[in-house]
ZAZA-546996 format. One record per residue (C-alpha): x, y, z. Coordinates in Angstrom, 3 decimals, always signed. Layout:
px;py;pz
X;Y;Z
...
END
This chain:
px;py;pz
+34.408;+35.832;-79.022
+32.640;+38.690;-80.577
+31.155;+35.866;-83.505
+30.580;+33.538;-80.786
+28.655;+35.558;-78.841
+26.146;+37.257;-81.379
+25.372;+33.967;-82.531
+24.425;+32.785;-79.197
+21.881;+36.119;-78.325
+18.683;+34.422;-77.803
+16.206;+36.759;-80.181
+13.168;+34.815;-79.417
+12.892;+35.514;-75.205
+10.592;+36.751;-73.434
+13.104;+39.525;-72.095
+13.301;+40.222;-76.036
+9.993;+41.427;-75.804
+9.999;+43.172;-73.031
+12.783;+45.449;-74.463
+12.008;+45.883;-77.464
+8.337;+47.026;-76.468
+10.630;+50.297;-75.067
+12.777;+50.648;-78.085
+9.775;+50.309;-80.498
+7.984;+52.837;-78.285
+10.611;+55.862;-77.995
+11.453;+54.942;-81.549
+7.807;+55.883;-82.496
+7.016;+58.578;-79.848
+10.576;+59.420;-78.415
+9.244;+59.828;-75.170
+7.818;+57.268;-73.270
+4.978;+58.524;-71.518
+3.268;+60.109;-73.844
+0.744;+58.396;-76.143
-0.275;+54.654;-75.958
+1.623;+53.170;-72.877
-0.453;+50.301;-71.965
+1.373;+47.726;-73.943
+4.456;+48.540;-71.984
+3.817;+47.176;-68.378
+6.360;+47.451;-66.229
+8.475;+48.844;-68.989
+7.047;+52.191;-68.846
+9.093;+52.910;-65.473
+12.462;+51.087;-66.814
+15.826;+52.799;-67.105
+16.273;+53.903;-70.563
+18.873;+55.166;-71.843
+20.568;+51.486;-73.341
+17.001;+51.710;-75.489
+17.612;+54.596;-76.351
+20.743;+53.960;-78.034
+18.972;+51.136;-79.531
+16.231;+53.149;-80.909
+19.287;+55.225;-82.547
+20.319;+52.937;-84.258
+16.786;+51.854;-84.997
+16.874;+54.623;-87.868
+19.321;+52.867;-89.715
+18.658;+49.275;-89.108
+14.354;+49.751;-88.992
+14.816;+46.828;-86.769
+14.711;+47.497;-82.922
+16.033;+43.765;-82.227
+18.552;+44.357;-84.321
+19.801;+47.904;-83.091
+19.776;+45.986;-79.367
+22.318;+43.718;-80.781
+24.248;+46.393;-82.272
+24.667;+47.634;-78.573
+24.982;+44.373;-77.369
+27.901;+43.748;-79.567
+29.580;+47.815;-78.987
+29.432;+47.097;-75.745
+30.797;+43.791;-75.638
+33.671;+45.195;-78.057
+34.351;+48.474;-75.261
+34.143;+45.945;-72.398
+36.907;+43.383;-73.937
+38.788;+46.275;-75.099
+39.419;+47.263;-72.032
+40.035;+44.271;-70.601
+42.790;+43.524;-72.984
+44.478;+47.037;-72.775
+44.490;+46.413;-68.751
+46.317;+42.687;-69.402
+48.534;+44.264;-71.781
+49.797;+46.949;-69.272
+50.520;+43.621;-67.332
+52.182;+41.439;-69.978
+51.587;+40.124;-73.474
+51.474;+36.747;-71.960
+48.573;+37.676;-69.253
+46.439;+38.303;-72.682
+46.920;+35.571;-74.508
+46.036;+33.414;-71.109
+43.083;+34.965;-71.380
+42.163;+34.569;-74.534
+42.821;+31.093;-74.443
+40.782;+30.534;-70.929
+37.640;+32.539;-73.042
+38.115;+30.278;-75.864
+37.832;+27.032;-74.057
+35.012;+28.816;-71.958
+32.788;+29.705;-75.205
+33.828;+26.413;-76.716
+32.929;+23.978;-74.147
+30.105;+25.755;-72.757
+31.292;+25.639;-69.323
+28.945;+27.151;-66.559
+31.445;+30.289;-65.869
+30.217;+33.648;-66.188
+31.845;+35.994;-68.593
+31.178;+39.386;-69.787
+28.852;+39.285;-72.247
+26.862;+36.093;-71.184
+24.115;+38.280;-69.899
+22.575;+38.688;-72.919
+22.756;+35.122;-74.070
+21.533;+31.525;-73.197
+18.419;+31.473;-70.731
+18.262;+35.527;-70.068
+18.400;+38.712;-72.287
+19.497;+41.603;-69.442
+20.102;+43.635;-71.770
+19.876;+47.200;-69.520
+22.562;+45.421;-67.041
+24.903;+44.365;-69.782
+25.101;+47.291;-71.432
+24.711;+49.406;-67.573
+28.126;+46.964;-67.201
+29.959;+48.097;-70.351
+29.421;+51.189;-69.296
+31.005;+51.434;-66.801
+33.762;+49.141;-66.933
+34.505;+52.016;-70.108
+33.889;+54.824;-67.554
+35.778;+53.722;-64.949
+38.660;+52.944;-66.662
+39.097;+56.051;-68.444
+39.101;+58.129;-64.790
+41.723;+55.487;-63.701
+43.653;+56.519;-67.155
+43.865;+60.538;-66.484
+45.431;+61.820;-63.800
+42.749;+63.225;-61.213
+42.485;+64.352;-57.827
+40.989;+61.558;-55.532
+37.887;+64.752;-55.098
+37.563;+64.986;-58.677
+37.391;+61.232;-59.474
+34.883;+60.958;-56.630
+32.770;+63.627;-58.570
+33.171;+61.939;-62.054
+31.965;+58.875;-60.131
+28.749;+60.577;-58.536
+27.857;+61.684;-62.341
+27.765;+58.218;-63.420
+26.597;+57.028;-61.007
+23.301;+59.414;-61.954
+23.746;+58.154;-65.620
+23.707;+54.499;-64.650
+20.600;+55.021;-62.791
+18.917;+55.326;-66.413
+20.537;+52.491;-67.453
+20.233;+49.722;-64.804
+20.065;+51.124;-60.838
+21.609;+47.778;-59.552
+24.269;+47.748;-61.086
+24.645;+52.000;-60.780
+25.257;+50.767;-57.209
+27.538;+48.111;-57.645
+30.019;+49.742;-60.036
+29.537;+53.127;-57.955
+30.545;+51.375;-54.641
+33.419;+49.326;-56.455
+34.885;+52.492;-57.668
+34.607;+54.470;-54.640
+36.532;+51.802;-52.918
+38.819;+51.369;-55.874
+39.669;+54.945;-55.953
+40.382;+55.290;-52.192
+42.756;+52.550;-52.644
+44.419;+54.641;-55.131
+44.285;+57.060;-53.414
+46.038;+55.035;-49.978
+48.658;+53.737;-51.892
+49.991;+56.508;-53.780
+50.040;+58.194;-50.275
+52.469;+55.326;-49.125
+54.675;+55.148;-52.380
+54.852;+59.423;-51.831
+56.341;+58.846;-48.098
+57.810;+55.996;-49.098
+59.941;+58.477;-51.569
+60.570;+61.317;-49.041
+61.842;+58.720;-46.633
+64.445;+57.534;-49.307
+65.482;+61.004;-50.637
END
């Protein structure tokens, strides 16, 4: 899927530009509002910490569209990763299902959103896809160790604050989801604890 999908990243959009305008610039300048901002537009106020990590990369590859596919693909690898760890804690059958239902979804180009389709066909969000990796990566790993509901609440509200530089709408959505996810945690270990008093 990983092939499939960096063949697919359109590298000629408009949304290219826009992005790379930012990684180019803190790449030159590191900072974004100092020297010559007017070429940025609307980029000179955008979340930007996914650029960046592109512009880090950006002293290896000397290419910024390249170093945003090198994130594009890291964080399509983290995001899978954990999405395959999660169906193997289920069975070894739930993962091949889903490999199979991704293959016939990248083959046939069917119209069904996947992870990782952000950043190809008619649109290059690159911020969101990468804000997405994120945290499906951070919210995962507070699910993995074995917090308080208070502390995973506060590992939430931090980032939360780092999503903001990445891409605020989604900040939001994965913040909310994860509040709500954790309080169900939270709800049901609370009935599986009574649950064992009551049988003891």
């Amino acid at each position: 899927f990983c092939i499939v999908f960096a063949h697919n990243i359109p590298a000629l959009h408009v949304d290219s530009a826009s992005h790379y305008s930012l990684v180019d610039k803190i790449e030159r300048d590191f900072f974004i509002n100092q020297g010559y901002i007017e070429n940025l537009g609307e980029m000179s106020g955008y979340p930007p910490i996914a650029h960046y990590a592109a512009a880090f990369f950006n002293i290896f590859t000397h290419s910024g569209l390249v170093s945003m596919n090198i994130v594009n693909i890291l964080t399509l690898a983290l995001g899978w990763t954990v999405i395959a760890v999660l169906l193997l804690e289920t069975s070894v059958f739930a993962l091949l299902l889903m490999a199979v239902c991704v293959a016939w979804i990248s083959a046939s180009g069917a119209a069904i959103p996947l992870f990782g389709m952000e950043v190809t066909g008619e649109n290059f969000l690159y911020s969101q896809f990468v804000s997405s990796g994120f945290f499906i990566g951070f919210i995962y790993l507070i699910y993995k160790v074995n917090l308080s509901m208070t502390k995973r609440i506060i590992l939430s509200l931090v980032g939360f604050y780092v999503g903001m530089h990445i891409h605020a709408l989604f900040a939001l959505v994965f913040f909310a989801g994860s509040f709500f996810y954790f309080t169900f945690l939270e709800y049901v270990d609370g009935i599986n604890n009574k649950l064992s008093k009551k049988n003891c």
